[in-house]
C-alpha positions in Angstrom: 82.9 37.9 11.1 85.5 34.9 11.0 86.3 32.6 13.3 90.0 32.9 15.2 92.9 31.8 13.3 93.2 28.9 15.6 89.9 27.8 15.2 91.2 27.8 11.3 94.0 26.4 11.4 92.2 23.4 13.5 89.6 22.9 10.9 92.3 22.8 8.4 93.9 20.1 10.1 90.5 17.7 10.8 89.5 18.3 7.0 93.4 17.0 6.4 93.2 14.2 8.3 90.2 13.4 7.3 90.5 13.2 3.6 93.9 11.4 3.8 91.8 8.8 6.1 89.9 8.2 3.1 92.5 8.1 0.5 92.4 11.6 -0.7 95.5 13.7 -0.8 95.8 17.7 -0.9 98.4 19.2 -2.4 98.1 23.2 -2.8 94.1 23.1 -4.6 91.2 22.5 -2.2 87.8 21.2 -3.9 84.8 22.6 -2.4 82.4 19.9 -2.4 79.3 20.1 -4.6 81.9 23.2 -6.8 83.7 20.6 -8.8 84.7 23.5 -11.8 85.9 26.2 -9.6 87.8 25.6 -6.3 90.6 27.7 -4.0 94.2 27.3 -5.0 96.7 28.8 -2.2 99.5 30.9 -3.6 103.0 31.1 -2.5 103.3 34.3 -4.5 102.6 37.6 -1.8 105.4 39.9 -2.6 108.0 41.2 -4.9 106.3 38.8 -7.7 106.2 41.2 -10.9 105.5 41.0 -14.5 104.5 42.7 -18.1 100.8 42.9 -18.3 98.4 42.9 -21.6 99.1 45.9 -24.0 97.2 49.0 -23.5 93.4 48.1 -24.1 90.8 50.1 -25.4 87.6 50.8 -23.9 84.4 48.6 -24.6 80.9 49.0 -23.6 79.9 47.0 -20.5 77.2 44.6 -20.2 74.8 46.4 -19.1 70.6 46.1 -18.6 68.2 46.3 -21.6 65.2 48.3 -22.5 63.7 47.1 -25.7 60.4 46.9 -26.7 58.5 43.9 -25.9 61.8 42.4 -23.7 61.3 43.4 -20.6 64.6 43.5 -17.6 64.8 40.2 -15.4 62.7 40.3 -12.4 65.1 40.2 -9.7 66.1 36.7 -8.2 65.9 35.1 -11.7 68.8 33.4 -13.4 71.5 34.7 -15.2 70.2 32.4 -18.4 67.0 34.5 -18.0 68.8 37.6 -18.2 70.9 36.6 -21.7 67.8 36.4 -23.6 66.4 39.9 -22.4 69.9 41.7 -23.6 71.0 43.1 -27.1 74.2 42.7 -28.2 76.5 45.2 -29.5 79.0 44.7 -32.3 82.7 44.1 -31.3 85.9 45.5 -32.7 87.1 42.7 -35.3 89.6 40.4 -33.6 87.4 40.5 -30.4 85.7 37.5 -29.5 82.6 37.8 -27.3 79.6 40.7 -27.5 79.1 43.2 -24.6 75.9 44.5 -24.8 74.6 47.4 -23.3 71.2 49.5 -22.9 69.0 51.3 -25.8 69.1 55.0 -25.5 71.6 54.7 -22.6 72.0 58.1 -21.2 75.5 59.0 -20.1 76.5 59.3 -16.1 78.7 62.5 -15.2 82.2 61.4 -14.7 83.1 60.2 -10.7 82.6 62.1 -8.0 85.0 64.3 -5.9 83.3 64.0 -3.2 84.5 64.3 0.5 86.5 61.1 1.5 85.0 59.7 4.6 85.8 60.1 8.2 89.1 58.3 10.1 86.7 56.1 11.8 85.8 54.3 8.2 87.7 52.1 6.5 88.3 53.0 2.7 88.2 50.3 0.6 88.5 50.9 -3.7 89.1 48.8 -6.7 91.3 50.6 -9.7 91.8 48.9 -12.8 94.9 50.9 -14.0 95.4 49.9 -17.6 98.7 48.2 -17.8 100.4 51.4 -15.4 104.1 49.6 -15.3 107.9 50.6 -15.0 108.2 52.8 -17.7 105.4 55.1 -16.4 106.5 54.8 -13.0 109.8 56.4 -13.9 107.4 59.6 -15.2 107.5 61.9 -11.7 104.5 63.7 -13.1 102.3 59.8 -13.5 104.2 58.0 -10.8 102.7 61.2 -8.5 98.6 61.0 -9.8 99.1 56.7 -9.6 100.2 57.6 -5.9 98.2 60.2 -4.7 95.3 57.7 -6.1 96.4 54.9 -3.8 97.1 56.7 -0.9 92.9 57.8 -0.4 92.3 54.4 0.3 93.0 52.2 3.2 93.1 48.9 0.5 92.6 48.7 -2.9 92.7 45.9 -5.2 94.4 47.1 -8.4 94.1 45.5 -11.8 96.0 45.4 -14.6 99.3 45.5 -13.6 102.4 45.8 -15.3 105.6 44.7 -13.5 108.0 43.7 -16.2 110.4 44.7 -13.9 111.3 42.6 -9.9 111.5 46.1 -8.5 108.2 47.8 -9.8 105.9 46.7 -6.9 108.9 47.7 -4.3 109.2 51.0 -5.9 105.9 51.7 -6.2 105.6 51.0 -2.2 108.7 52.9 -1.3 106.5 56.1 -3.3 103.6 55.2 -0.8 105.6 55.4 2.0 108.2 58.5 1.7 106.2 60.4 3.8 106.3 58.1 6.7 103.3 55.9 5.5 103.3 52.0 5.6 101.9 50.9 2.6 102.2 46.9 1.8 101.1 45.0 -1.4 99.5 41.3 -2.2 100.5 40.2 -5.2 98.5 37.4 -7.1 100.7 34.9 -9.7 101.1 36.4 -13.3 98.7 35.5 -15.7 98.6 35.6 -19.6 102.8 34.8 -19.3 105.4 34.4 -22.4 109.1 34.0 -22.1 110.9 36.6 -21.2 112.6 38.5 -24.0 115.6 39.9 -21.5 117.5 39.5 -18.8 116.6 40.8 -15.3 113.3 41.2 -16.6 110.4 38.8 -16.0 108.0 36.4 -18.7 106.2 39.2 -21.5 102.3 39.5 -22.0 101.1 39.1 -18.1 99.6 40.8 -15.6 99.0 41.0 -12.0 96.1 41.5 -9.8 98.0 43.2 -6.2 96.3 44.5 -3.3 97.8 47.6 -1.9 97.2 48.7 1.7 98.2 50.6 4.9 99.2 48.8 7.6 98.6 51.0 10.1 94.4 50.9 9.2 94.3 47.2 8.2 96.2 43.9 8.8 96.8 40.7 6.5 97.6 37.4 6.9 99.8 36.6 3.8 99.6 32.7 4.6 95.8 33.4 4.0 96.0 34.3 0.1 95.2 32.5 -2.6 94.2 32.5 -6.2 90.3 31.0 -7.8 91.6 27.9 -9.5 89.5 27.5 -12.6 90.2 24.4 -14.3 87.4 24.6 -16.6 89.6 28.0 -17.7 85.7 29.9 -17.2 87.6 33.2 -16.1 90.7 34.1 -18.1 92.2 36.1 -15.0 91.6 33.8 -12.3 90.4 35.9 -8.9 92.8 37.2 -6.2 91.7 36.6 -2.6 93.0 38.3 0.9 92.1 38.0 4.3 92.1 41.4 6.0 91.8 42.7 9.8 90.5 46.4 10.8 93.7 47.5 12.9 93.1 50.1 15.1 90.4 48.7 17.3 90.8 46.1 19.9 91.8 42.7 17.5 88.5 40.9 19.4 86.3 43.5 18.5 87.9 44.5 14.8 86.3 43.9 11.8 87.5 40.7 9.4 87.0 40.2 5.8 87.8 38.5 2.5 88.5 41.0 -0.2 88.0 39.5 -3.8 90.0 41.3 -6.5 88.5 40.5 -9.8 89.1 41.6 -13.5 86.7 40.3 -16.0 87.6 39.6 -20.0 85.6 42.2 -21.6 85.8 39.2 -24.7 83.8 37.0 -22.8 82.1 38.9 -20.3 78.6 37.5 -20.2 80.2 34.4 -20.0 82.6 35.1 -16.8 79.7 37.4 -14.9 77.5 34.8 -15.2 80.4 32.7 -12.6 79.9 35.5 -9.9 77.3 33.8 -8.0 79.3 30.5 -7.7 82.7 32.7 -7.2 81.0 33.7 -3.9 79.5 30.1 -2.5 83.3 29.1 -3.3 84.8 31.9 -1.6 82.4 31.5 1.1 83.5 27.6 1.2 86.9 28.0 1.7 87.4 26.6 5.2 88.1 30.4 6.6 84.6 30.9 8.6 84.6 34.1 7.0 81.2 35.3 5.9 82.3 39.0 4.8 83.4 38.9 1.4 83.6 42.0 -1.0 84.1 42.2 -4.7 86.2 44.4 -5.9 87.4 44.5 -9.7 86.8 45.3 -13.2 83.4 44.0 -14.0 82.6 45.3 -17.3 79.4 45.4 -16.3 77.0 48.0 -14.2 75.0 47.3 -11.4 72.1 47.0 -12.5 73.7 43.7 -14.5 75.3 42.6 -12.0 72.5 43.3 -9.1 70.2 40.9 -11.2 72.6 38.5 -12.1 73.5 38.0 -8.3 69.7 37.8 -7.2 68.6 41.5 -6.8 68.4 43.2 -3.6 70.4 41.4 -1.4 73.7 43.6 -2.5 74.8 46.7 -2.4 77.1 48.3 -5.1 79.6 51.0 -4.4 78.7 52.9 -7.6 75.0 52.8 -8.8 74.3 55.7 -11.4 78.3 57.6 -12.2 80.3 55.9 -15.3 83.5 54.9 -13.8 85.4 56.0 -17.0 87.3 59.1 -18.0 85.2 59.2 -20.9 81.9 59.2 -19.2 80.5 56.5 -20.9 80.7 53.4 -19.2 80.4 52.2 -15.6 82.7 48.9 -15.8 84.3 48.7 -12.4 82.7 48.1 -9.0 82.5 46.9 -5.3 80.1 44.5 -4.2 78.6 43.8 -0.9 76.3 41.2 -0.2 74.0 43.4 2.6 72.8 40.3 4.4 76.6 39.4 6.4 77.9 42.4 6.2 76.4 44.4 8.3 80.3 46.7 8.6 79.5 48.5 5.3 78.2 52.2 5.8 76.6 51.9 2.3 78.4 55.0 1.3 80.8 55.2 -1.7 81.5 56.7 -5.1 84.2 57.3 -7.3 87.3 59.6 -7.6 87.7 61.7 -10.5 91.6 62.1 -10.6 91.2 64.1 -13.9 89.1 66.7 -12.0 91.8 66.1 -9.0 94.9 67.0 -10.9 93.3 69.0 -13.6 94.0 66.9 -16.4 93.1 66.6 -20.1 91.5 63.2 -21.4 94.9 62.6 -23.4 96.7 63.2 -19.9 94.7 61.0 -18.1 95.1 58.1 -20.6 98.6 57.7 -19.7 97.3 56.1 -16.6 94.5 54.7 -17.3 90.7 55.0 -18.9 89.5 53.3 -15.5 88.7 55.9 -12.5 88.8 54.6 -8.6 85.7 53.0 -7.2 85.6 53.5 -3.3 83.2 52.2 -0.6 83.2 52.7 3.1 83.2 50.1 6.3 83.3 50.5 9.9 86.1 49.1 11.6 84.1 47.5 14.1 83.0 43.9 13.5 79.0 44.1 13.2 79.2 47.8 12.6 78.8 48.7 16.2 82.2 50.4 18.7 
C-alpha cells in the first residue's frame, strides 16, 4: 500500500518548507528523525551507470544459528546482542577481517529447487548475487545465454555484484532480455568500492553495482523514486539500493505498490552489517513514500533462521527456509524478506532455481557465473492480495 504520488510529492513539499522555516536546508540526504546514523540519500544514477566490480570472491560460510551445548538459540523477539553471544565463530581465510559463524553438525540442504514457476497472475520477484558477471563474460554466447535465461523467470530481480567496467554492459545486457520482443528495464544504484580508471572508455576499477532488472510489461517504476541507504557511520560497506515499484497489469487504483530493497552484505563484517537490518527497515519505512511494503532482497550471508531472530522472529517470512542457495550445497547466504504483518500481497510461496540442474552444467561450468543460485518469491498483483 502507498499513498498516490501526489499525496507524495505534497508531503515532500510541507516537510521542505517546513525545515527551511526553521533554518534547515536539504540538499540530496534526508535525515529520518530519531535515525541519526543511517538516513535515505536520492540518486541521480538510474541507467546506463556501469563499472568493474570486486574480483571473483570465494565462498564463506554464513552466519548462521547455533546449537551448542549449554548455549541455547535466542528466543525469538530478543536482540541481536543476545544472539552474538549464543554463536560460535568460525575461522576466516587470512586477510579476512570479521568471523561468520555458522551451526555445529550443520547438515547440508539439497541444492535449489526446479520447481514449477508460478502462475501469470503472480508476480515473480528474485534476488541473484552474480559474482562479479561483467563484459568479458557477457561476450561468452554460451554464459551471456544461462545469465539471461536466469533473468528472464523473474518479473524483478535485484542483482548483486555487478561488473560493468564497460558504459555499454547494462544496455547490452537489456538488449539480450529483450530480442525476443520482451521489455526488460534496469535500476542501476551508484558504484561502490571505485579506483581510477586504468583506460579509456572504460569506467573507475574495483566497484560494483547493485541494478534492478525488470519487465515492464508486469511491473512499473518510478526512477525519480530511487535512492541509495546513506550510511555515514560507513556500518554497511555496500550501501542498500532502493526502488519503488507498481503491479502493471491491473487497474493502477487497485495494483499492488512496493519498495524493493536490494542488499549485499560484507561477508568480512557480517554480524556487524545484519545486525543494521532492523533499523535498515524503520528507515526505509521513514522515508516520506507512505509505503508500508518493503521487501529485502540481497546477499545476506546469513540464513533464516539468523536473520528471522535477529529481525524479531515470526513476524517475517523468508523466501528460502531449509535449501542452500549455493552451487555447492553448502550454504544458504542469499534471501528475500517479507515482513508478514503489511504485506498481505505475498503468496508465501518461493524457492530457488537451480540453473546448474537447468542447463546441465558441471560445478566448474557454473562457476563462471556465479557460486550464488536465484532466490525467488511470489506476490499477487493486487494491492491487499485480493482481485
Amino acid at each position: 500500500m502507498s499513498l498516490n504520488p501526489g499525496g507524495i510529492l505534497s508531503l515532500r513539499a510541507l516537510v521542505l518548507c517546513a525545515l527551511a522555516a526553521v533554518g534547515y536546508t536539504v540538499n540530496r540526504v534526508v535525515k529520518i528523525d530519531g535515525l541519526e546514523n543511517l538516513s535515505v540519500y536520492l540518486d541521480g544514477t538510474t541507467s546506463g551507470s556501469s563499472d568493474e566490480s570486486l574480483a571473483l570472491s570465494p565462498l564463506y560460510p554464513p552466519l548462521q544459528m547455533a546449537a551448542l551445548s549449554g548455549a541455547s538459540a535466542p528466543e525469538s523477539g530478543s536482540s541481536p546482542k543476545s544472539i552474538v553471544g549464543s554463536l560460535v565463530s568460525l575461522a576466516m581465510p587470512k586477510g579476512d577481517s570479521g568471523t561468520p559463524v555458522r551451526s555445529v553438525g550443520h547438515a547440508t540442504t539439497p541444492r535449489g529447487s526446479t520447481e514449477q514457476l508460478p502462475s501469470i497472475e503472480s508476480l515473480r520477484i528474485a534476488s541473484w548475487a552474480i559474482n562479479g558477471f561483467g563484459p568479458q563474460q557477457l561476450r561468452d554466447p554460451e554464459l551471456a545465454k544461462i545469465l539471461v535465461d536466469g533473468i528472464k523467470r523473474f518479473d524483478v530481480i535485484a542483482l548483486q555484484q555487478v561488473r560493468a567496467s564497460e558504459r555499454d554492459f547494462l544496455p547490452n545486457l537489456v538488449a539480450m532480455l529483450n530480442r525476443d520482443g520482451r521489455a526488460y528495464d534496469y535500476l542501476a544504484g551508484p558504484i561502490q568500492g571505485r579506483n581510477p580508471a586504468s583506460q579509456p572508455g572504460t569506467l573507475s576499477g574495483d566497484g560494483e553495482q547493485l541494478v534492478f532488472f525488470y519487465d515492464t510489461t508486469s511491473v512499473v517504476s518510478d526512477r525519480s523514486q530511487l535512492y541509495t541507504v546513506a550510511d555515514p557511520d560507513n556500518r554497511l560497506n555496500h550501501k542498500p539500493l532502493v526502488a519503488w515499484f507498481r503491479a502493471a497489469q491491473v487497474d493502477p487504483q487497485r495494483a499492488w505498490t512496493f519498495s524493493l530493497v536490494n542488499m549485499r552484505v560484507d561477508v568480512s563484517r557480517a554480524r556487524q552489517e545484519v545486525y543494521e537490518l532492523p533499523r535498515l527497515f524503520s528507515v526505509i519505512a521513514a522515508d516520506g513514500r507512505g509505503e508500508d511494503d518493503i521487501l529485502f532482497a540481497g546477499l545476506m550471508q546469513a540464513d533464516h533462521s539468523y536473520l528471522s531472530s535477529t529481525l524479531g522472529g515470526t513476524n517475517y517470512w523468508f523466501a528460502t527456509h531449509d535449501k542452500s542457495t549455493d552451487i555447492y550445497s553448502k550454504y544458504q547466504t542469499s534471501n528475500l524478506i517479507v515482513d508478514r504483518r503489511t504485506t498481505t500481497e505475498a503468496v508465501l510461496r518461493g524457492g530457488v532455481i537451480d540453473f546448474l540442474r537447468i542447463h546441465n552444467l558441471s560445478i566448474s561450468q557454473a562457476e563462471k557465473i556465479s557460486p550464488h543460485l536465484p532466490v525467488y518469491a511470489e506476490f499477487c498483483p493486487w494491492e491487499g492480495g485480493h482481485r
